[in-house]
C-alpha positions in Angstrom: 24.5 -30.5 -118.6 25.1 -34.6 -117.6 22.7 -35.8 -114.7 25.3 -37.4 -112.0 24.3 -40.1 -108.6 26.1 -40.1 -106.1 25.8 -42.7 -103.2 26.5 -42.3 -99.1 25.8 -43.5 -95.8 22.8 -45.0 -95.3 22.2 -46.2 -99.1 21.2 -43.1 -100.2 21.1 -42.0 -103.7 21.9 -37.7 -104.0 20.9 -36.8 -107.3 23.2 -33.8 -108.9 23.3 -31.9 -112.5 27.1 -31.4 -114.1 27.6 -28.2 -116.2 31.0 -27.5 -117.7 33.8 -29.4 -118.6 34.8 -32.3 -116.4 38.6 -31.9 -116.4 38.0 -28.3 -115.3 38.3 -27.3 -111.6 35.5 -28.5 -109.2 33.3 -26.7 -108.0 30.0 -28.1 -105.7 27.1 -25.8 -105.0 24.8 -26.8 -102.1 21.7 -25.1 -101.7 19.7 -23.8 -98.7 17.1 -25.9 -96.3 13.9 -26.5 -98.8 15.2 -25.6 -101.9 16.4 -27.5 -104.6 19.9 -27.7 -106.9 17.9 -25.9 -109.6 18.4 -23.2 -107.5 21.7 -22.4 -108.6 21.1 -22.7 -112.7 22.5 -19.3 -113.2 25.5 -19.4 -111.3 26.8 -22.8 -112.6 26.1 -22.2 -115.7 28.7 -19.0 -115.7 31.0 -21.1 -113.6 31.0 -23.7 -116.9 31.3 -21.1 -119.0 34.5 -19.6 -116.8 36.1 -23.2 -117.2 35.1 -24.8 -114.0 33.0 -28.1 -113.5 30.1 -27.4 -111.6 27.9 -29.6 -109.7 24.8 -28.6 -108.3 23.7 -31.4 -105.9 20.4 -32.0 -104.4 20.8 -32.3 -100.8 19.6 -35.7 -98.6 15.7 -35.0 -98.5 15.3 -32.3 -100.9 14.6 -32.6 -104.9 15.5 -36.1 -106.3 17.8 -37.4 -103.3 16.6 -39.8 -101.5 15.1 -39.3 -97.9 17.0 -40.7 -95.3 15.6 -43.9 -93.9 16.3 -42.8 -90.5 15.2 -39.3 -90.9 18.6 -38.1 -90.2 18.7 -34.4 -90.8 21.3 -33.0 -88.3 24.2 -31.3 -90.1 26.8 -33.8 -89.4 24.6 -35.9 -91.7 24.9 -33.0 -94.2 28.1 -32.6 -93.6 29.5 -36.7 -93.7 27.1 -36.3 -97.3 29.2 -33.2 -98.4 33.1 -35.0 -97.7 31.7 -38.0 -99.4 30.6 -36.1 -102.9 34.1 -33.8 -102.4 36.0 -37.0 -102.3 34.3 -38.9 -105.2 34.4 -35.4 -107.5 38.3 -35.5 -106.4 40.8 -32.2 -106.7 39.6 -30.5 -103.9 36.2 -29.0 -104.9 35.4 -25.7 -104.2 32.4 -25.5 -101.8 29.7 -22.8 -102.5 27.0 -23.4 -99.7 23.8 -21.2 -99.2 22.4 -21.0 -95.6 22.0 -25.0 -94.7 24.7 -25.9 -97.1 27.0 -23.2 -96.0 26.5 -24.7 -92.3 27.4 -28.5 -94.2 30.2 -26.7 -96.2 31.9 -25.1 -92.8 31.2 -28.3 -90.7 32.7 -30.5 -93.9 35.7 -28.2 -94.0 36.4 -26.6 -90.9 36.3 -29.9 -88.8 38.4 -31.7 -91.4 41.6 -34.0 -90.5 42.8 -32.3 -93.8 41.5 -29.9 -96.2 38.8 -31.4 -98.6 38.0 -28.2 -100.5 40.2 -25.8 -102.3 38.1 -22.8 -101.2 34.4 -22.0 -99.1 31.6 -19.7 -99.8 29.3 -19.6 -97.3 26.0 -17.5 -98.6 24.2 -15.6 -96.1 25.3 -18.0 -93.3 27.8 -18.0 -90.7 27.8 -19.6 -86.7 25.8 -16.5 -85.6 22.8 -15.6 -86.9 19.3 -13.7 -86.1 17.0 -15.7 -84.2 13.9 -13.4 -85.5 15.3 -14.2 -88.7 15.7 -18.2 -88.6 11.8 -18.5 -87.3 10.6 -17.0 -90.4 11.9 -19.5 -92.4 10.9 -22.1 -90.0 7.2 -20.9 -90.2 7.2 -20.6 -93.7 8.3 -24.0 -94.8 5.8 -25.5 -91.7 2.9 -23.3 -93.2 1.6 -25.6 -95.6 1.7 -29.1 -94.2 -1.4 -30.1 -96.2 0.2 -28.5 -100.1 -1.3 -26.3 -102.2 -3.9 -26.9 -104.8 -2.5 -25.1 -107.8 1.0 -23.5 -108.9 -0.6 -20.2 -108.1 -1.4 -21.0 -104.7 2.0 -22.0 -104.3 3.8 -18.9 -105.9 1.4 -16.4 -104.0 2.6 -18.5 -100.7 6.2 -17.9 -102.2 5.2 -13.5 -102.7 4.3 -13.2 -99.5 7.5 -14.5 -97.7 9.7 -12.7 -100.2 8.1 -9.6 -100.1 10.7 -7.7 -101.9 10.9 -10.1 -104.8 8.7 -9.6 -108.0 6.2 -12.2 -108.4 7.5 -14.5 -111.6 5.0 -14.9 -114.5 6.6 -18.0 -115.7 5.6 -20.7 -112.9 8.4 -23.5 -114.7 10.8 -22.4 -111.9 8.9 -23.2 -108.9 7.3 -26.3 -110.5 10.9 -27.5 -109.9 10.6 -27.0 -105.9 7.3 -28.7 -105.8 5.9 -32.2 -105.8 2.6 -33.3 -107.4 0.7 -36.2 -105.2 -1.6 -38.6 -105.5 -4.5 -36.6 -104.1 -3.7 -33.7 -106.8 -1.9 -31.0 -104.3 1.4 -29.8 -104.7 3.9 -30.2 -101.6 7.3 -28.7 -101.3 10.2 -31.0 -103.1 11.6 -32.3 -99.4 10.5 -34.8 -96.3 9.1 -32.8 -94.0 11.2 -34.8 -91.1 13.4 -32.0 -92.1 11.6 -30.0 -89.9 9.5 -32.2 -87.4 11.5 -35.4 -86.9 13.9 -35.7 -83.5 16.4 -35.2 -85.8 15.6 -32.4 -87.7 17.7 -29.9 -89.2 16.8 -27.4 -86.8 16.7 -29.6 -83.6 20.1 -28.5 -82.3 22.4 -25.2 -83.4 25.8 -25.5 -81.3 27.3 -21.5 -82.3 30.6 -22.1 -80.4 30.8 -25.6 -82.3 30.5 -23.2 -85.4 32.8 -20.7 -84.1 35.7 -23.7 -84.0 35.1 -24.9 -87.5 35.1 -21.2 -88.7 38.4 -20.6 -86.6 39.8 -23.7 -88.3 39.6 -22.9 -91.9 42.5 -22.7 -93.5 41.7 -22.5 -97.6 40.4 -19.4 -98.9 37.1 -18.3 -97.7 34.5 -16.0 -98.9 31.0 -14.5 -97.1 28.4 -13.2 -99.6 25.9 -11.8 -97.5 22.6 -10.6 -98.6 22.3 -6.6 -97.0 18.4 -7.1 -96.3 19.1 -10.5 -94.8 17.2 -10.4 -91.6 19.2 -13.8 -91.1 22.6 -12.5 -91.0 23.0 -9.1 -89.3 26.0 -6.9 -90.1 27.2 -8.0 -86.6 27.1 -11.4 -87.7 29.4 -10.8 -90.8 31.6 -9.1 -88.4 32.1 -11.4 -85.9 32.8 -14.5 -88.6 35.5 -12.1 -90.3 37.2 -11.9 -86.9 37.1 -15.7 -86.3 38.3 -16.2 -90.2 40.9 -12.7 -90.6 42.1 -13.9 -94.4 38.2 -14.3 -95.6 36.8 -12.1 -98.1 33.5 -10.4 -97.6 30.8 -9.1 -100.0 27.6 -7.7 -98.9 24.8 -7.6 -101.9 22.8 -4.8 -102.4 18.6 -5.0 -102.6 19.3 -8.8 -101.9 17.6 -10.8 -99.0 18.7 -13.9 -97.2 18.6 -16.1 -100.7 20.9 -13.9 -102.2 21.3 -16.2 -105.4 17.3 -15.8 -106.2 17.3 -12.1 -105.6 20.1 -10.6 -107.1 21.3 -12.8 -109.4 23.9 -11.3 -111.6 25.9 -9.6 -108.7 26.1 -12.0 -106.6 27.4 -14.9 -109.4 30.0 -12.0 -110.8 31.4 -12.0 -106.7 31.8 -15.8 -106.5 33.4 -15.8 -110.3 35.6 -13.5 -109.2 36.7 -14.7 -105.7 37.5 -18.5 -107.6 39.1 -16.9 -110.7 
């Protein structure tokens, strides 16, 4: 694994791990809102081992990137971010995108002068989704403005959103997710302008502007959807596979909306398959 920078608008600094050769195919995994690139260890690890060059990138404001100076965390931001590490990794990268980078991936590639990616997998994401669903998430990463005192704390936060996850004994994971600060508590690894500022990633969600970029792809296209998402309803899956009629579709069984943390294994074998 080789740690990569990568610089865009604004000055910022996006920190990202390599795994795999770097002559192989490109692939760049971007994770959901409030996680982290360690997110997707698993995955690109079996992508390196299948030949590709993976590159897990830690989105503006999350992990090691820098946060943007003008708190800019609307997707076109996420988006202008994603073209400019396609470009730089060059060959037309594959883009795997979980939930907020599946909305940066579609936005990247489906409003695209020309294609910048040799393929898209959106992860539990598409332009309609369940508004019960999305305010979950919103009250769970707005929960704990003030941290947590220990790890424990932290992961017993963690067991109560995911409900249908087991609770890990080995805390290393999540460490990765948190920050330690000066006053001793442990915050979540992101600004939290992502989700107060005027421009926060949840500020504005434009569906039909969705729709067009999902009508508009051209590569190949897969949706992994999580079947106990209560983000992306069946309906939801439907109604992107009309807009996109060549994409492929796999629904994950016993997996919630972070299909890559539940069900591991699965869900890695489907994207390995769909590039290879």
């Amino acid at each position: 694994m080789r740690r990569l920078a990568f610089h865009v608008a604004d000055g910022l600094e996006l920190a990202a791990d390599a795994h795999g050769d770097p002559s192989g195919r490109p692939v760049l995994l971007l994770h959901g809102g409030g996680q982290t690139r360690h997110a997707w260890g698993g995955t690109a690890a079996a992508l390196a081992e299948r030949g590709f060059h993976a590159v897990v990138l830690d989105l503006r404001g999350h992990g090691e990137s820098g946060w943007a100076p003008d708190g800019d965390y609307t997707v076109d931001a996420f988006a202008a971010d994603v073209r400019a590490v396609a470009a730089r990794l060059g060959g037309r990268p594959a883009l795997i995108g979980a939930s907020l980078g599946g909305l940066a991936a579609l936005i990247a590639e489906g409003e695209a002068t020309t294609p910048g990616a040799s393929a898209v997998v959106l992860v539990d994401i598409t332009p309609r989704v369940q508004p019960e669903g999305v305010e979950r998430i919103v009250t769970f990463m707005t929960s704990h403005p003030d941290g947590f005192a220990t790890l424990d704390e932290a992961a017993e936060a963690v067991s109560a959103y995911v409900r249908h996850r087991p609770r890990p004994k080995d805390l290393a994971g999540l460490r990765k997710n948190l920050r330690l600060g000066a006053d001793g508590r442990y915050r979540w690894h992101w600004d939290p302008r992502l989700m107060t500022g005027d421009r926060r990633i949840n500020a504005r969600r434009d569906p039909d502007r969705l729709d067009r970029a999902a009508r508009a792809l051209r590569v190949p296209t897969l949706l992994v959807r999580g079947r106990m998402s209560d983000v992306v309803a069946e309906e939801d899956a439907r109604h992107f596979l009309a807009l996109v009629p060549h994409a492929r579709y796999v629904d994950v069984s016993d997996a919630g909306h972070m299909v890559a943390g539940d069900r591991n294994d699965p869900f890695t074998a489907a994207v390995v398959e769909f590039l290879t």
